[in-house]
C-alpha positions as CSV (number, residue, x, y, z in Angstrom):
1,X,237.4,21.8,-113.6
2,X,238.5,24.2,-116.0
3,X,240.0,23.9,-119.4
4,X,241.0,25.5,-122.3
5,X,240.0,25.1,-125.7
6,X,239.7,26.5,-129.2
7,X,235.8,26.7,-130.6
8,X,235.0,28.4,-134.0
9,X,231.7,30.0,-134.4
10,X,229.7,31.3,-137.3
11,X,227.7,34.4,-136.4
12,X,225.5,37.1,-138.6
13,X,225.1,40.1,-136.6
14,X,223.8,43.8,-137.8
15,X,225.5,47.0,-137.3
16,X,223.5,49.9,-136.1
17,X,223.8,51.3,-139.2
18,X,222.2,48.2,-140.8
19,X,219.3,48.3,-138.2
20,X,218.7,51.9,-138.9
21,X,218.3,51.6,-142.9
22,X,216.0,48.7,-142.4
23,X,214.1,50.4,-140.0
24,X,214.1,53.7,-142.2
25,X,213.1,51.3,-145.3
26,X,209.6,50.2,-143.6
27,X,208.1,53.7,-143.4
28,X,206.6,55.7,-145.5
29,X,206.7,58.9,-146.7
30,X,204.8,60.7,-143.7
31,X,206.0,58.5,-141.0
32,X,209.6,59.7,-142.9
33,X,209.0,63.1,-141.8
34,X,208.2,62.6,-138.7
35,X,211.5,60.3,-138.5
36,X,213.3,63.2,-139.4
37,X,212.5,66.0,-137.5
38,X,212.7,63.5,-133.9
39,X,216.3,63.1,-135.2
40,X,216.9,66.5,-135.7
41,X,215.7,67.5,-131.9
42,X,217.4,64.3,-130.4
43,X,220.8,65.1,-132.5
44,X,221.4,69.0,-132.5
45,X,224.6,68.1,-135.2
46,X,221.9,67.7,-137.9
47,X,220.1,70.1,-139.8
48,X,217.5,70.3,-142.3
49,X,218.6,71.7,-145.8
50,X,217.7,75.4,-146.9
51,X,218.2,75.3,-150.8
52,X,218.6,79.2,-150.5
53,X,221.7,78.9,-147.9
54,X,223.8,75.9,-149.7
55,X,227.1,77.0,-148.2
56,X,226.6,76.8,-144.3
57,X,226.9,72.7,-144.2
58,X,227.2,69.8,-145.7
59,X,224.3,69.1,-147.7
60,X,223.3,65.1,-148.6
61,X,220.9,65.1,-151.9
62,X,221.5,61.5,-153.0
63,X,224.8,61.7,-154.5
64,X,227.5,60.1,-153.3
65,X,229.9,63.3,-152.6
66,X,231.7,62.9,-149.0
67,X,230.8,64.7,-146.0
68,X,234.9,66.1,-145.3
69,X,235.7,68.6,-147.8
70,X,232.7,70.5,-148.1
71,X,232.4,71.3,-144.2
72,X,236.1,73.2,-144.9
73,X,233.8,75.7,-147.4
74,X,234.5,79.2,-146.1
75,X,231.7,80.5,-143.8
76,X,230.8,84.3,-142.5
77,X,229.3,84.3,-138.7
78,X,228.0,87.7,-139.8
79,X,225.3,86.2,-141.8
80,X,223.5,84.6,-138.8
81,X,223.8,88.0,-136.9
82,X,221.2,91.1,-136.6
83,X,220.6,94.0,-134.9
84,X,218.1,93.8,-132.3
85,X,217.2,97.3,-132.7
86,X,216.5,96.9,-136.2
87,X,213.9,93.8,-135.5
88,X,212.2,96.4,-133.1
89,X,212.1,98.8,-136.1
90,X,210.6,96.4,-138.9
91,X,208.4,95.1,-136.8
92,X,205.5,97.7,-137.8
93,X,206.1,96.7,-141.7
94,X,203.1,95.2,-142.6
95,X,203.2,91.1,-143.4
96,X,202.4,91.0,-147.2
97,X,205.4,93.4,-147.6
98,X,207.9,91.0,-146.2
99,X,206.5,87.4,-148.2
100,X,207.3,86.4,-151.3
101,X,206.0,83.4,-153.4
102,X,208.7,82.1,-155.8
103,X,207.0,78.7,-156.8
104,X,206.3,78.2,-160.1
105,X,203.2,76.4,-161.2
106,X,205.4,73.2,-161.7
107,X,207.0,73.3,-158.1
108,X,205.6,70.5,-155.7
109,X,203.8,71.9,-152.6
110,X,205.0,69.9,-148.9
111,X,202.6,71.2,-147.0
112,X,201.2,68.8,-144.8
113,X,197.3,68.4,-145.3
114,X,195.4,68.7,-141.7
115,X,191.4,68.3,-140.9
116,X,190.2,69.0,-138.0
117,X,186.3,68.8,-136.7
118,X,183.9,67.9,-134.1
119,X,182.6,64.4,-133.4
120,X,179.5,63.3,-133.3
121,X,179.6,63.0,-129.4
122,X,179.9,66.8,-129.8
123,X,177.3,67.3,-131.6
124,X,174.9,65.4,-129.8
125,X,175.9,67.4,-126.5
126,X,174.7,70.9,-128.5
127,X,171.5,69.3,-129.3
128,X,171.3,68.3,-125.3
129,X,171.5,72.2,-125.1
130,X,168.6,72.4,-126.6
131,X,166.4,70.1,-124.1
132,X,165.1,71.3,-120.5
133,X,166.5,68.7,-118.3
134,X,167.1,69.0,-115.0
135,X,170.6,68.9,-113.5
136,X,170.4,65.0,-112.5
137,X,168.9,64.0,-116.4
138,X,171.9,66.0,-117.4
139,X,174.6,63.9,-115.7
140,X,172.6,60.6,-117.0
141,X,172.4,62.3,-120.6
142,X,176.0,63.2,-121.1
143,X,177.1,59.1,-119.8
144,X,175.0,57.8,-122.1
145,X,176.3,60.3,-125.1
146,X,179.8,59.1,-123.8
147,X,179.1,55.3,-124.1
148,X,178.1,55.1,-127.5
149,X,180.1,53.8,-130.1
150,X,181.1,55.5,-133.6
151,X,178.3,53.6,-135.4
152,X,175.4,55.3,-132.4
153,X,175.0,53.0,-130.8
154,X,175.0,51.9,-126.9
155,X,176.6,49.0,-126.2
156,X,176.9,49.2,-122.4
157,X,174.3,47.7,-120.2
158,X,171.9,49.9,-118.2
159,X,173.2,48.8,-115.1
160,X,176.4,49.4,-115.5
161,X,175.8,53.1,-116.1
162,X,174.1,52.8,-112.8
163,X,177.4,51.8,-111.3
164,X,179.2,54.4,-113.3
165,X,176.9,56.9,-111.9
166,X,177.5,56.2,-108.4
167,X,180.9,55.8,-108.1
168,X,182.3,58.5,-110.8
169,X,179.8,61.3,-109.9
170,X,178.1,60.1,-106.6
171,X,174.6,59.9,-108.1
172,X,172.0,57.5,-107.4
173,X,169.9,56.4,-110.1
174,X,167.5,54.2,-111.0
175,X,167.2,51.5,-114.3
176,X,164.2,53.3,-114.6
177,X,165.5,56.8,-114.8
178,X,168.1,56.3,-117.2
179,X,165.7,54.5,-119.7
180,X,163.4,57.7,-119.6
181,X,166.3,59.6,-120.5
182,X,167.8,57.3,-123.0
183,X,164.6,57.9,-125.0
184,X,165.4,61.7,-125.2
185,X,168.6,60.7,-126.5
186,X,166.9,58.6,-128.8
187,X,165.0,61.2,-129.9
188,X,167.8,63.5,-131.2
189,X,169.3,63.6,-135.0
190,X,170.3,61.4,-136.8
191,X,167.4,58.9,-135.8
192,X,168.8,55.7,-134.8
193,X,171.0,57.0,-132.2
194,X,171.2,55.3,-129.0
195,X,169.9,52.1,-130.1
196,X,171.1,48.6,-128.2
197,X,170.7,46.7,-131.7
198,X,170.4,47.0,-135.0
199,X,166.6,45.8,-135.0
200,X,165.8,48.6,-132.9
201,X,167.9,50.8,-134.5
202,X,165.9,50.3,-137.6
203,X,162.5,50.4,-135.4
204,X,163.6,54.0,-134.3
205,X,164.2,55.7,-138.1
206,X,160.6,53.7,-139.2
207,X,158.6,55.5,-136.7
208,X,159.8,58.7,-136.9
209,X,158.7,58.6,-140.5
210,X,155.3,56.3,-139.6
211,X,153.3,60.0,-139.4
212,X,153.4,60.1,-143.4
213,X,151.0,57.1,-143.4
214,X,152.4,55.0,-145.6
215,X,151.4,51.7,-145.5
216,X,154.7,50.3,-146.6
217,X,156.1,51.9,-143.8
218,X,153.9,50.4,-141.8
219,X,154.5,46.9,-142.9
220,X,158.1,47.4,-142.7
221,X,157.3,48.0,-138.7
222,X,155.7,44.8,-138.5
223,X,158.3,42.6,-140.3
224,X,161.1,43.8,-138.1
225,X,159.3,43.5,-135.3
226,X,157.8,39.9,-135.5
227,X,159.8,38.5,-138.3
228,X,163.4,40.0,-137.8
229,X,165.4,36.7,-137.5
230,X,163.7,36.0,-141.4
231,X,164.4,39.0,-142.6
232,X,168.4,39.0,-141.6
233,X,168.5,35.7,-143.0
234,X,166.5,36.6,-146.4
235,X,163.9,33.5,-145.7
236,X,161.8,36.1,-148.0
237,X,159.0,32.8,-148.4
238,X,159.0,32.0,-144.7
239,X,158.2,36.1,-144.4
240,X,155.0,35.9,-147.0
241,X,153.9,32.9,-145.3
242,X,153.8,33.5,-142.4
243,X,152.6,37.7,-142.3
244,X,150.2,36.8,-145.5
245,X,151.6,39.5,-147.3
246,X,152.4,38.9,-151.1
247,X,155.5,39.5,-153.0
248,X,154.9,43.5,-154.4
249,X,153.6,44.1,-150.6
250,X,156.9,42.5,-149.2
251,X,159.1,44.6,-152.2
252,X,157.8,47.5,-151.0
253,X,158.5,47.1,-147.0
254,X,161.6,46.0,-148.0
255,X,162.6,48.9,-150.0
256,X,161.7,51.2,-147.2
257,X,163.7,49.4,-144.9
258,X,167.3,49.6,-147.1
259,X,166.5,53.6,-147.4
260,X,167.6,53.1,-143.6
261,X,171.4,54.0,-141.7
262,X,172.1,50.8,-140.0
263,X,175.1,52.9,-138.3
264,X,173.4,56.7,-137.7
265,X,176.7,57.4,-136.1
266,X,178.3,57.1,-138.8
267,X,176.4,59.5,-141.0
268,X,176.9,62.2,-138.4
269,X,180.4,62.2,-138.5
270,X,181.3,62.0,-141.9
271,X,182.1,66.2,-142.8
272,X,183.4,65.9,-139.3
273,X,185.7,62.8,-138.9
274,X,189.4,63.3,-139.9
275,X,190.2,61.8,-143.0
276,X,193.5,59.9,-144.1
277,X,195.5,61.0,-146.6
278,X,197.5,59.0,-148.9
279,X,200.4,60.1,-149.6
280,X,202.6,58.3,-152.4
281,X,205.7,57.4,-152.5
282,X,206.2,56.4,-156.0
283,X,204.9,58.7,-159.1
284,X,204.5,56.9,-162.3
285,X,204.0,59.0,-165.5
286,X,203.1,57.5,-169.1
287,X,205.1,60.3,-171.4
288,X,204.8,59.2,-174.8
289,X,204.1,55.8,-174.8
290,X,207.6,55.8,-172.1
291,X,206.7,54.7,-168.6
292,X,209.4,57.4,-166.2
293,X,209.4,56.6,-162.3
294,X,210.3,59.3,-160.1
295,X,210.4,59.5,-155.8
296,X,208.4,61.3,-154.1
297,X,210.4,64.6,-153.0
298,X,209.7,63.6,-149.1
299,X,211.8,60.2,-150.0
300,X,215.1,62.5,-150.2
301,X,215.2,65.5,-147.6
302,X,217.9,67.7,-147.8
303,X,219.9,67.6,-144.4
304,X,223.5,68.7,-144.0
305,X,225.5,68.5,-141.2
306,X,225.9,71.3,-138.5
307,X,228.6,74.3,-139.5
308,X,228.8,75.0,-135.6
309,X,229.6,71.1,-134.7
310,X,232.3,70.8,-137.2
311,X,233.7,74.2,-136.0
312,X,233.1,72.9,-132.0
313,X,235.2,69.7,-133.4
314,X,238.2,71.3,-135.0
315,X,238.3,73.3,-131.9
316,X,238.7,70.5,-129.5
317,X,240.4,68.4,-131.6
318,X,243.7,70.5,-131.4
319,X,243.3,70.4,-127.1
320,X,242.5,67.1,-126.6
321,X,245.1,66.2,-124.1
322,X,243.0,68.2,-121.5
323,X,240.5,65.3,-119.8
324,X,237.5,67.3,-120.4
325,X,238.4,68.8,-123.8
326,X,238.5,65.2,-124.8
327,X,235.3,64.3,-123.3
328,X,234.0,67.1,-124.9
329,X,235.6,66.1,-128.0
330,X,234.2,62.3,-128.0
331,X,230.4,63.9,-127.3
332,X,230.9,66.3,-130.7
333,X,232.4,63.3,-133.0
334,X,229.8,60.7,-131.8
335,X,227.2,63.6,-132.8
336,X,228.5,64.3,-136.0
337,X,229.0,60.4,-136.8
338,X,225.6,59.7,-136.1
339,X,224.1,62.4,-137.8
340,X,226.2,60.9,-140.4
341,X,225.1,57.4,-140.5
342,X,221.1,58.9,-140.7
343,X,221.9,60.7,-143.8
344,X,223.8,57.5,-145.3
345,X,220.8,56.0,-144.4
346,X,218.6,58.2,-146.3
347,X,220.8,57.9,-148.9
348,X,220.5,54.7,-149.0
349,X,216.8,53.8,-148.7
350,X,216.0,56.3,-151.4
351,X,218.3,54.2,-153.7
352,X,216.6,50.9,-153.0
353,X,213.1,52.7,-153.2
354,X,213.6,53.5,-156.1
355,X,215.7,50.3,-158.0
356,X,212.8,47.9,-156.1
357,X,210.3,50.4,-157.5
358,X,211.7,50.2,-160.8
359,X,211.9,46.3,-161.1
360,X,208.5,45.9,-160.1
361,X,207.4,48.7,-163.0
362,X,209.2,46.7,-165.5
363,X,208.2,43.6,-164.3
364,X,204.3,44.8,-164.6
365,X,204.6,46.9,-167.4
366,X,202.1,45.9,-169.5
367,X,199.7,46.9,-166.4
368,X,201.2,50.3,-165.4
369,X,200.7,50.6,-169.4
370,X,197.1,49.9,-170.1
371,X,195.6,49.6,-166.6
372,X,193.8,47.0,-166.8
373,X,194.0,44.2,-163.6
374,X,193.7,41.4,-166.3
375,X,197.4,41.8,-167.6
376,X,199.4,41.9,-163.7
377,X,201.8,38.7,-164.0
378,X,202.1,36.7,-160.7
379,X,204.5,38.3,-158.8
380,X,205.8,37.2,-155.8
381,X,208.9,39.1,-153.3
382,X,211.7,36.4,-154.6
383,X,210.7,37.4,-158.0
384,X,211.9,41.2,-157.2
385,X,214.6,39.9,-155.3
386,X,216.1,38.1,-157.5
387,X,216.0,40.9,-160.4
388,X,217.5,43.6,-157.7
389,X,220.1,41.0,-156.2
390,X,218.7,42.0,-152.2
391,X,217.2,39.8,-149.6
392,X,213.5,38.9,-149.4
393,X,212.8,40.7,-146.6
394,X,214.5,44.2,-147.8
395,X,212.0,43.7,-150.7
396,X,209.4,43.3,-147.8
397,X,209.6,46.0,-145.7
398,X,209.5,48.3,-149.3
399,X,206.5,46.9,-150.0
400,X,205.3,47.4,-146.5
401,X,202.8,50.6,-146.2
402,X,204.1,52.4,-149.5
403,X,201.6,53.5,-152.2
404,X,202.1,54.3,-156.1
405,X,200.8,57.0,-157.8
406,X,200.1,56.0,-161.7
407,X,197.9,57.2,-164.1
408,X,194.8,54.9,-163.1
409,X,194.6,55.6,-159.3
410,X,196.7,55.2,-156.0
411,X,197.5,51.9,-154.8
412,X,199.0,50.3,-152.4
413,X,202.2,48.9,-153.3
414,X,202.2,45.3,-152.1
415,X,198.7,44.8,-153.7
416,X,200.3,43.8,-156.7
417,X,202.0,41.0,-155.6
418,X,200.1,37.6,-156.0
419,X,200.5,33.8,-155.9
420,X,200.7,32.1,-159.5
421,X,197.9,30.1,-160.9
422,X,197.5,27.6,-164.1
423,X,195.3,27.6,-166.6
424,X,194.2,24.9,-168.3
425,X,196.1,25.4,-171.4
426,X,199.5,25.5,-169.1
427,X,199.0,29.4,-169.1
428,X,200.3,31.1,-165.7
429,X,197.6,33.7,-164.4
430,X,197.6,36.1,-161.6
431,X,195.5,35.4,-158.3
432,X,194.1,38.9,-158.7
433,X,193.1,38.3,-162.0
434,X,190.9,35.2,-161.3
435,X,189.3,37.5,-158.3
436,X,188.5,40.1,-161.2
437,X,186.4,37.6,-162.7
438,X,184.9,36.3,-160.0
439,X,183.8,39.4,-158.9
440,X,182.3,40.3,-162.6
441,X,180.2,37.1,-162.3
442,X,178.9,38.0,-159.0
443,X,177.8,41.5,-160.5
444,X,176.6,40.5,-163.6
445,X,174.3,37.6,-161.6
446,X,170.6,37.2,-161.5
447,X,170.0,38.7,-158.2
448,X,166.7,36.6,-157.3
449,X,168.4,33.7,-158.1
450,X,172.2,34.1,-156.9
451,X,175.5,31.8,-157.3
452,X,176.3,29.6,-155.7
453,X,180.0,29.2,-155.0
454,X,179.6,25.4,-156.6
455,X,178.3,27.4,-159.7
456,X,180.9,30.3,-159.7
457,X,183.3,27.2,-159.9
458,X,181.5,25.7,-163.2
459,X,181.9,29.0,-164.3
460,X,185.3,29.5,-163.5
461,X,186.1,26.1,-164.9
462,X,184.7,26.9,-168.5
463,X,187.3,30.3,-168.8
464,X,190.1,28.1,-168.1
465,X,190.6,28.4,-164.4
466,X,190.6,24.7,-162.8
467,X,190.4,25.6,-159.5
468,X,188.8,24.2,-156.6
469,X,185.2,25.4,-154.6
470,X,187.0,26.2,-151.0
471,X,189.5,28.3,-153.4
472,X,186.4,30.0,-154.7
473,X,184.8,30.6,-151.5
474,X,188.6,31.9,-150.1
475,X,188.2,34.5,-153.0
476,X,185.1,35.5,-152.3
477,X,185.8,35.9,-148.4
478,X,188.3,38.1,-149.3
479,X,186.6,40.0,-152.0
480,X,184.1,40.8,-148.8
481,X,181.6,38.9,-151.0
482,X,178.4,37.2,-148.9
483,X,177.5,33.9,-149.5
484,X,174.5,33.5,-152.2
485,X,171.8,33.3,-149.4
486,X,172.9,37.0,-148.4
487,X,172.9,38.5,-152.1
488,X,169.4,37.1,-152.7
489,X,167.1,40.3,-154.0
490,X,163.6,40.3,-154.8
């Protein structure tokens, strides 16, 4: 049966505007870029700034002038237009006639940084080049350089190369046959590559250097071979015990084996690999004792709005009683609005960039002063939230992914935000500064005879930090510290 009735609801949704500013806030600077120029191919009513050509649209730099009056400046077609016999002309005038460099030495280059190279795949290919093989050794060569991982080494099983063989290149190979050839491979530089394990990994750089006849080098051989298990573990007594070797003996095997690349791949494809570069968001300068916070440049593009939409919408503004004039019409406004809303948006994240940035500067001053990790004040998001008066999660998603530049390095931006701790004295501390310690201790410890994490805590305990031994061992897991067992030396 149906009825009628009155029902009140309360409901939070977001306009797309809302969704596109939180969206824009969680980038950073390069992924901005990027965020800019699919909008300017997906919306052809947006353009990207020229600083030299200020007149041709409306131009959105961060202030808060409207988008209206400016696209009514006066505009001369003529500009855009050239003679195409003329280009044909010019085009014998040499390049370094036609550029000019007006940067000054205090301009900031955009350029984005780009390196390129060869892997180490690659390069182990040329040095299969080198080899005589026949056509079928080849084939099994080139699967076995393709199955190895970054660090060198070869992970998949011999038999499953067989199968890999036979049904991607119809050749029929034996377990046999690839083994001979996977000790060519294993022959090739760096030594180490194409090992199954780390112990034979190891095995392969110690006998390539056992023609020096060095008796360290051969004792190293020995240990890894009958003794590995002991040595991973560092049962250093069980080793001496058991291979009657004595302590200098065992010091010296040992040292031969830590000259050794437990990831060979790794070493091959360092000038080669493509390296990530940070760019930061924030820039901190100490000028006179004053700490100044400035964006990034790539935090506030220049874009302006299309002179040829606004034109194409005054046109079809004034026919819009014809059916497709007024579709026409709908198409250019929605482009226009939405190009629009993006630069709001812009506008609008580079604001809260910067008034989150600030409150967390101010709020860590004393560190973006002197530096030094001792001095960051627990911080947590509802702290910087509260000072800026915007939700926890805006604060969030700033702090997501954004580095700052200051004069002691580049971090990353959510780094300095940690949990609160008390001292004994009633004192509240920084996480990050209690890890500082800890990780001092662990430096400054007698090697033979490591901490424990039940002695880091004594330690910890006489500074004034009460905390407990899993908290210890939590910090220490997360400082990538081993366990005392692991940082035993001899």
């Amino acid at each position: 049966m149906l009825n009628q009735r009155l029902q009140q609801k309360l409901l939070q949704k977001l306009s797309p505007q809302q969704i596109l500013l939180m969206k824009l806030l969680q980038i950073p600077s390069m992924a901005l870029e990027q965020r800019i120029k699919q909008e300017i191919e997906e919306n052809p009513a947006l353009e990207e700034s020229d600083n030299t050509d200020e007149d041709q649209g409306e131009i959105v730099d961060g202030s808060d002038e409207s988008s209206d009056d400016s696209a009514e400046d006066d505009y001369d077609s003529k500009d855009d237009e050239f003679d195409l016999n003329d280009y044909i002309d010019d085009d014998d005038i040499p390049s370094y006639k036609t550029s000019t460099n007006n940067q000054g030495v205090d301009d900031e280059r955009k350029e984005i940084p780009y390196a390129a190279g060869l892997s180490f795949q690659d390069m182990l290919l040329s040095q299969l080049g080198l080899r005589i093989l026949t056509e079928k050794q080849n084939a099994i060569a080139e699967t076995i350089i393709g199955n190895l991982d970054d660090s060198g080494y070869l992970q998949r099983d011999i038999s499953a190369m067989v199968d890999d063989l036979a049904f991607a290149q119809n050749i029929q190979v034996a377990d046999d046959e690839i083994m001979e050839v996977l000790q060519i491979v294993q022959e090739f530089d760096p030594a180490g590559i194409g090992a199954r394990s780390l112990q034979e990994c190891l095995l392969l750089q110690l006998r390539r250097k056992q023609v020096e006849n060095n008796p360290a080098i051969d004792r190293a051989v020995f240990i890894l071979e009958n003794y590995f298990n002991e040595f991973v573990k560092k049962h250093y007594e069980k080793i001496m015990k058991k291979a009657r070797v004595g302590e200098e003996e065992l010091k010296e095997a040992l040292n031969e084996i830590l000259k050794l690349n437990p990831k060979p791949g790794n070493s091959l494809s360092e000038t080669t690999k493509t390296n990530q570069y940070v760019i930061p968001d924030f820039i901190i300068h100490n000028t006179n004792g004053e700490l100044e916070l400035t964006l990034n440049s790539r935090n506030a593009p220049e874009l302006r709005l299309s002179r040829a939409y606004t034109n194409m919408l005054e046109a079809y503004a004034e026919n819009r009683k014809d059916k497709q004039k007024k579709e026409a019409f709908m198409f250019v406004k929605q482009k226009i609005d939405s190009a629009k809303w993006f630069m709001e948006a812009i506008r609008q994240r580079q604001n809260t960039l910067f008034v989150t940035m600030n409150a967390i500067m101010e709020f860590q001053h004393k560190y973006f002063f002197s530096g030094d990790e001792t001095k960051l004040r627990p911080m947590i998001l509802k702290d910087i939230a509260d000072i800026v008066n915007l939700d926890i999660s805006t604060i969030s998603r700033v702090a997501n992914s954004k580095y700052v530049q200051t004069p002691f390095g580049t971090f990353l931006l959510k780094s300095f935000f940690s949990e609160s701790m008390q001292t004994e004295s009633g004192e509240e501390v920084s996480t990050r500064e209690i890890k500082k310690i800890l990780s001092e201790c662990v430096d400054g410890e007698n090697k033979g005879k490591p901490y424990t994490d039940e002695q880091l805590t004594n330690i910890l305990m006489k500074k004034g930090y009460n905390i407990a031994r899993r908290t210890v061992a939590k910090y220490r897991e997360q400082l990538n510290i081993p366990v005392a067992r692991l940082r035993k030396e001899l």
